[in-house]
N, C-alpha and C positions, 0 to 999 in steps of 0.2 A: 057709926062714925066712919067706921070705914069704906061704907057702901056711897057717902055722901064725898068721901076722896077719890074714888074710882069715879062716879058720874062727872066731879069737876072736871077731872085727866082727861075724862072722854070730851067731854065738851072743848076742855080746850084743843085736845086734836084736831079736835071737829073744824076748828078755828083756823088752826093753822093750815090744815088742808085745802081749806077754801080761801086762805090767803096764797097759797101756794097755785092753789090753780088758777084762781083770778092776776096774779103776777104771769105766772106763764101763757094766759089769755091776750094781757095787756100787752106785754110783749110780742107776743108774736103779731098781735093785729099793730104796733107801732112799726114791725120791719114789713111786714105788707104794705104799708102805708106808704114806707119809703119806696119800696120795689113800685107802687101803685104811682105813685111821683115822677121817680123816676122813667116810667114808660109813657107817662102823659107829656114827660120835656121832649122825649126820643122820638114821640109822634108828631111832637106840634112843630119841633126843627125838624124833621124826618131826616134822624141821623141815619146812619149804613150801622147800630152798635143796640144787642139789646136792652132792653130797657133797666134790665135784671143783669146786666155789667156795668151799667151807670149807674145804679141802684148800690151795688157792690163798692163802687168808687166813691160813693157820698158815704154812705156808712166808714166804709175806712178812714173819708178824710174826717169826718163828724168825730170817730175815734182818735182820731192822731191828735186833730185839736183842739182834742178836749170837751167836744160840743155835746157829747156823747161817752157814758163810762161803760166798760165792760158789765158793771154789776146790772145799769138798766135792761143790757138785752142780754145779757147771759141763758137766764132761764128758757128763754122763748127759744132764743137759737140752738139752744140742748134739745128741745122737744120735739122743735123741725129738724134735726140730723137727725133725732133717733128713729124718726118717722120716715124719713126719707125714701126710704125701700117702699112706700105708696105711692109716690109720684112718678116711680120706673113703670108701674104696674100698664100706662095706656102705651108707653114705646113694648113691652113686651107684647101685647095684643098687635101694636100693628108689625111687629115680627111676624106673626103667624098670617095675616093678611096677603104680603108681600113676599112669599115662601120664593115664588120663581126668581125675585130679582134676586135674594139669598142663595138660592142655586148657580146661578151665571156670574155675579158677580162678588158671592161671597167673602174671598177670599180678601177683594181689594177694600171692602166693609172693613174685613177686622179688622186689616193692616193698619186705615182710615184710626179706627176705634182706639188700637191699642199706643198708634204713633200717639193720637190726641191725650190718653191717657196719662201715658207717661210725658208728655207735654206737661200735661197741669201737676200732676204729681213731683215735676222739679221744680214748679213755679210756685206752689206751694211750699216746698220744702225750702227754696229762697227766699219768699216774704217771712215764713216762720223766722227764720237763723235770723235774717233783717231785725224784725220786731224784737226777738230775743235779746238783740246787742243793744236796741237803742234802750229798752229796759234794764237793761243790765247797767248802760248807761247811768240814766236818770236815778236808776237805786244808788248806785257811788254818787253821784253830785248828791243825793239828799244825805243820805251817810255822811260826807265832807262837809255839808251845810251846818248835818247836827252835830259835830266836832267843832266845828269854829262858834257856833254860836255856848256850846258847851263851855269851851274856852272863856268865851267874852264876859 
């Protein structure tokens, strides 16, 4: 009996694992898709912006407006940040290519790198605090919503 409840456990892990990975398949090939979009508008208007910042901007707005919930692409976009550290791996190789212009002009690189860095690291840190309030927001109005109707 109890060999016949350990094989079901198994299976059903078995189950959920492959719903798990096929969710995090599905998503991540649905924000490629958009990025994919996204770079096919940027080439056909050939904007000066890339494809993968306009790509970035439809997602946001697909999120703001509803078009699109955190729970669809959640998984996928966990799987791509925690991966992430492979797609440095070709700028790494053409570091070592490029050694001279690194030597002469190294320094004005990093400055380049670390201004841009902390560039994004406040602009992040302001869309965060942003999106935090207007959540913060909308949880009180639904809070307030379900009092008054409580009430009625």
């Amino acid at each position: 009996m109890r060999a016949v409840a350990n094989s079901r456990a198994a299976g059903v892990l078995q189950i959920v694992r492959i719903v798990r990975i096929a969710r995090i398949a599905v998503q991540s090939a649905a924000l490629a898709g958009i990025w994919l979009a996204a770079d096919f508008v940027v080439r056909m208007l050939d904007l000066p912006v890339p494809g993968g910042v306009v790509g970035l901007v439809v997602l946001l707005a697909l999120l703001f407006c509803g078009g699109v919930t955190t729970r669809w692409v959640k998984a996928g976009a966990d799987w791509l940040l925690s991966d992430m550290l492979l797609f440095f791996i070709p700028a790494a190789v053409a570091v070592v290519q490029y050694g001279g212009l690194f030597r002469e002009d190294g320094w004005r690189l990093a400055l380049v790198v670390v201004g841009g860095t902390l560039m994004v690291m406040f602009a992040v840190a302001f869309a965060v605090e942003q999106a935090a309030k207007i959540e913060r927001r909308v949880a009180l109005r639904r809070v307030r919503l379900a009092r008054h109707l409580a009430r009625a």
